[in-house]
N, C-alpha and C positions, 0 to 999 in steps of 0.2 A: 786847821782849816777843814771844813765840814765834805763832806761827797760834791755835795752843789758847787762849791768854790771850787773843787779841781776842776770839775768837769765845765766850770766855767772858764778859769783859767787854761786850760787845753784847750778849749774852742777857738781861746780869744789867741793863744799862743801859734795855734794851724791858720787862724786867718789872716793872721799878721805874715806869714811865710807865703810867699810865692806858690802858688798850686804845683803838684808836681804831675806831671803827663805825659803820657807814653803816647806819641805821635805815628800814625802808624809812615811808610816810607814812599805812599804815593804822595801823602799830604807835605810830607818834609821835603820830596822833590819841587813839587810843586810852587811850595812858598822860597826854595831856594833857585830853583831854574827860570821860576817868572817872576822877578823881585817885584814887577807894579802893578800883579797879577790879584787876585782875591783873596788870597791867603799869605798877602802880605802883612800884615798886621799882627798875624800868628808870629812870622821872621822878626817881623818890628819887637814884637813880645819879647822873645825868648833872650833877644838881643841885650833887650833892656833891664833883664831879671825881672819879668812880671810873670812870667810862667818858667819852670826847670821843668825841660824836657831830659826825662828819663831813658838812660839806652842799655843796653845786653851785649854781650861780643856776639851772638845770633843777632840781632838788629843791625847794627854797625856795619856784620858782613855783610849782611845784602843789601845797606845801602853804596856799600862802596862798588858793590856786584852791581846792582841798577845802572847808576853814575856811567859805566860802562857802555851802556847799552849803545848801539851805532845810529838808535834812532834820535839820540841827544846832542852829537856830533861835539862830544866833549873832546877837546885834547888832556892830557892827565895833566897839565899843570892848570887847567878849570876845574877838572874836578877835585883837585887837593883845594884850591880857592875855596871851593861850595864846601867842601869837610869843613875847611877853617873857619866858613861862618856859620858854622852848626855845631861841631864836637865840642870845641872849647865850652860853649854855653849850658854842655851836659852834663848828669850826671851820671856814672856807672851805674850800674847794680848788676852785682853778679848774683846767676840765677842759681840755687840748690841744688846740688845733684838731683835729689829727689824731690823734680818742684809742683808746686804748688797746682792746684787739682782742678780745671776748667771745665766749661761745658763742654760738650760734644761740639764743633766746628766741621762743619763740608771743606774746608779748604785748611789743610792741615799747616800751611806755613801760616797762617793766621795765628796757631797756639801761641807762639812764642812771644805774641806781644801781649796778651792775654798774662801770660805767664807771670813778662815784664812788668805789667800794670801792677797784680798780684803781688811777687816776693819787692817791688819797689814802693810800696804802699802808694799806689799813685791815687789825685785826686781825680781823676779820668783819663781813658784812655780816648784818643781824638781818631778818627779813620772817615774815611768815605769809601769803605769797603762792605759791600750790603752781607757779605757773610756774616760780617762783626755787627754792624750796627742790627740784624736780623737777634742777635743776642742781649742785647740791650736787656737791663732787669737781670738778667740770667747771672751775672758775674758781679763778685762783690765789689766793685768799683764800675761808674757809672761808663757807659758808651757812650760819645756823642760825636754829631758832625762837627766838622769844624764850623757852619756858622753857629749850630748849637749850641759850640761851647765857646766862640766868640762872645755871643749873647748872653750866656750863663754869668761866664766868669767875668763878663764888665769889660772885655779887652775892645779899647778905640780901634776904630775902622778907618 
Protein backbone atom coordinates (compact mmCIF):
# COMPACT_ATOMS: atom_id res chain seq x y z
CA UNK A 1 0.00 0.00 0.00
CA UNK A 2 1.27 3.26 -1.35
CA UNK A 3 1.88 6.70 1.17
CA UNK A 4 -1.83 7.90 -0.01
CA UNK A 5 -3.40 4.68 1.25
CA UNK A 6 -1.89 4.85 4.78
CA UNK A 7 -2.50 8.23 5.33
CA UNK A 8 -5.98 7.56 3.96
CA UNK A 9 -6.42 4.77 5.96
CA UNK A 10 -5.29 6.70 9.28
CA UNK A 11 -7.82 9.40 8.59
CA UNK A 12 -10.47 7.04 7.97
CA UNK A 13 -9.17 4.80 11.19
CA UNK A 14 -9.15 8.47 13.60
CA UNK A 15 -12.60 9.21 12.45
CA UNK A 16 -14.14 6.11 12.93
CA UNK A 17 -12.85 6.56 16.87
CA UNK A 18 -14.46 8.76 19.07
CA UNK A 19 -12.63 12.26 19.27
CA UNK A 20 -10.49 12.34 22.34
CA UNK A 21 -10.74 15.69 24.63
CA UNK A 22 -9.41 17.15 27.42
CA UNK A 23 -12.43 18.95 29.12
CA UNK A 24 -11.16 21.73 31.00
CA UNK A 25 -13.04 21.28 35.06
CA UNK A 26 -15.27 24.31 34.95
CA UNK A 27 -16.91 22.81 31.94
CA UNK A 28 -17.08 19.01 33.38
CA UNK A 29 -18.60 20.69 36.59
CA UNK A 30 -20.89 22.38 34.87
CA UNK A 31 -22.23 19.56 32.43
CA UNK A 32 -22.23 17.30 35.70
CA UNK A 33 -23.81 19.82 38.34
CA UNK A 34 -26.60 21.15 35.98
CA UNK A 35 -27.57 17.86 33.96
CA UNK A 36 -30.55 20.07 31.96
CA UNK A 37 -28.04 22.70 31.86
CA UNK A 38 -26.14 23.76 28.22
CA UNK A 39 -23.67 21.61 28.43
CA UNK A 40 -25.70 18.82 28.71
CA UNK A 41 -25.09 17.23 25.58
CA UNK A 42 -21.30 17.36 26.17
CA UNK A 43 -22.50 14.77 29.61
CA UNK A 44 -25.05 13.05 27.12
CA UNK A 45 -21.64 12.63 24.75
CA UNK A 46 -19.15 11.17 26.82
CA UNK A 47 -21.89 8.97 28.42
CA UNK A 48 -22.57 7.46 25.13
CA UNK A 49 -18.72 7.00 23.81
CA UNK A 50 -19.20 9.77 21.18
CA UNK A 51 -16.41 11.83 22.60
CA UNK A 52 -13.35 10.06 25.43
CA UNK A 53 -12.72 12.63 27.73
CA UNK A 54 -9.06 12.56 28.45
CA UNK A 55 -7.80 13.02 32.38
CA UNK A 56 -4.16 13.32 34.37
CA UNK A 57 -3.89 12.54 38.26
CA UNK A 58 -3.40 16.87 38.05
CA UNK A 59 -6.93 17.00 36.49
CA UNK A 60 -8.72 14.57 38.48
CA UNK A 61 -7.31 16.26 41.76
CA UNK A 62 -8.62 19.40 41.19
CA UNK A 63 -11.78 18.18 40.21
CA UNK A 64 -12.25 16.32 43.09
CA UNK A 65 -10.86 19.57 45.12
CA UNK A 66 -13.57 21.78 43.23
CA UNK A 67 -16.54 19.16 43.90
CA UNK A 68 -15.61 20.32 47.44
CA UNK A 69 -16.26 23.72 47.25
CA UNK A 70 -19.01 24.96 50.01
CA UNK A 71 -20.49 27.10 47.27
CA UNK A 72 -21.93 23.57 45.67
CA UNK A 73 -23.29 22.38 48.75
CA UNK A 74 -22.27 18.93 47.80
CA UNK A 75 -22.52 16.14 50.51
CA UNK A 76 -19.52 13.58 49.57
CA UNK A 77 -21.72 10.79 48.75
CA UNK A 78 -22.96 13.63 45.50
CA UNK A 79 -19.94 14.21 44.77
CA UNK A 80 -18.69 10.41 44.56
CA UNK A 81 -22.27 10.29 42.32
CA UNK A 82 -20.92 13.21 39.88
CA UNK A 83 -17.17 11.21 39.84
CA UNK A 84 -19.13 8.11 38.85
CA UNK A 85 -20.71 9.81 36.08
CA UNK A 86 -17.61 11.13 34.80
CA UNK A 87 -14.30 9.00 35.74
CA UNK A 88 -15.48 5.76 34.48
CA UNK A 89 -16.11 7.32 30.94
CA UNK A 90 -12.24 8.40 30.87
CA UNK A 91 -9.36 7.87 29.81
CA UNK A 92 -5.94 8.21 31.85
CA UNK A 93 -3.00 9.41 30.41
CA UNK A 94 -0.16 9.89 32.44
CA UNK A 95 1.89 12.91 31.83
CA UNK A 96 5.98 12.62 31.28
CA UNK A 97 8.08 13.61 33.87
CA UNK A 98 9.47 15.68 31.40
CA UNK A 99 6.19 16.98 29.64
CA UNK A 100 5.41 18.18 26.86
CA UNK A 101 6.52 21.98 25.98
CA UNK A 102 3.31 24.76 25.85
CA UNK A 103 2.84 28.25 25.21
CA UNK A 104 3.42 30.85 27.84
CA UNK A 105 -0.26 30.79 29.89
CA UNK A 106 -1.08 33.86 32.54
CA UNK A 107 -2.75 31.48 34.56
CA UNK A 108 -0.48 28.80 35.44
CA UNK A 109 -2.88 25.89 36.66
CA UNK A 110 -4.19 26.21 33.06
CA UNK A 111 -0.72 24.16 31.89
CA UNK A 112 -1.69 21.18 32.98
CA UNK A 113 -4.44 20.64 30.84
CA UNK A 114 -2.54 22.03 27.87
CA UNK A 115 -0.07 19.44 28.93
CA UNK A 116 -3.02 16.78 29.01
CA UNK A 117 -4.36 17.69 25.55
CA UNK A 118 -0.50 17.45 24.36
CA UNK A 119 1.20 13.98 25.87
CA UNK A 120 -2.92 12.50 25.29
CA UNK A 121 -2.85 13.30 21.69
CA UNK A 122 -6.22 14.78 22.14
CA UNK A 123 -8.45 15.88 19.16
CA UNK A 124 -9.16 19.27 21.37
CA UNK A 125 -8.99 20.60 24.22
CA UNK A 126 -12.76 22.13 25.32
CA UNK A 127 -12.62 25.07 28.09
CA UNK A 128 -14.51 28.34 28.66
CA UNK A 129 -11.44 29.71 30.13
CA UNK A 130 -10.36 32.98 28.24
CA UNK A 131 -6.76 32.25 29.20
CA UNK A 132 -6.98 29.11 27.19
CA UNK A 133 -9.18 29.87 24.39
CA UNK A 134 -6.82 33.60 24.27
CA UNK A 135 -4.18 30.52 22.94
CA UNK A 136 -6.25 29.15 20.50
CA UNK A 137 -3.64 28.45 17.20
CA UNK A 138 -0.81 28.57 19.66
CA UNK A 139 -0.94 24.84 20.66
CA UNK A 140 -0.68 21.76 18.59
CA UNK A 141 -4.19 20.60 19.20
CA UNK A 142 -7.01 22.86 18.66
CA UNK A 143 -8.85 25.07 21.55
CA UNK A 144 -12.41 25.32 21.47
CA UNK A 145 -15.58 26.41 23.47
CA UNK A 146 -17.68 24.07 24.37
CA UNK A 147 -20.50 25.26 21.81
CA UNK A 148 -17.52 25.35 19.43
CA UNK A 149 -16.82 22.13 19.73
CA UNK A 150 -20.45 21.02 20.13
CA UNK A 151 -20.73 22.47 16.47
CA UNK A 152 -17.48 21.22 15.23
CA UNK A 153 -17.69 17.76 16.16
CA UNK A 154 -21.53 17.01 15.16
CA UNK A 155 -22.54 16.42 18.91
CA UNK A 156 -26.78 16.71 19.21
CA UNK A 157 -28.00 19.30 21.34
Amino acid sequence: MGTAGIDRQARAQKMSRPPRVVIDTNLVLSALVFAGGRLAPLRLAWQSGRVLPLVSRSTVSELIRVLTYPKFKLAAHEQEELLADYLPYCKTVRIPALPPATPACRDVFDVVFMELALAGKADALITGDRDLLSLAGKLACPILGADQFLGTFNIDR
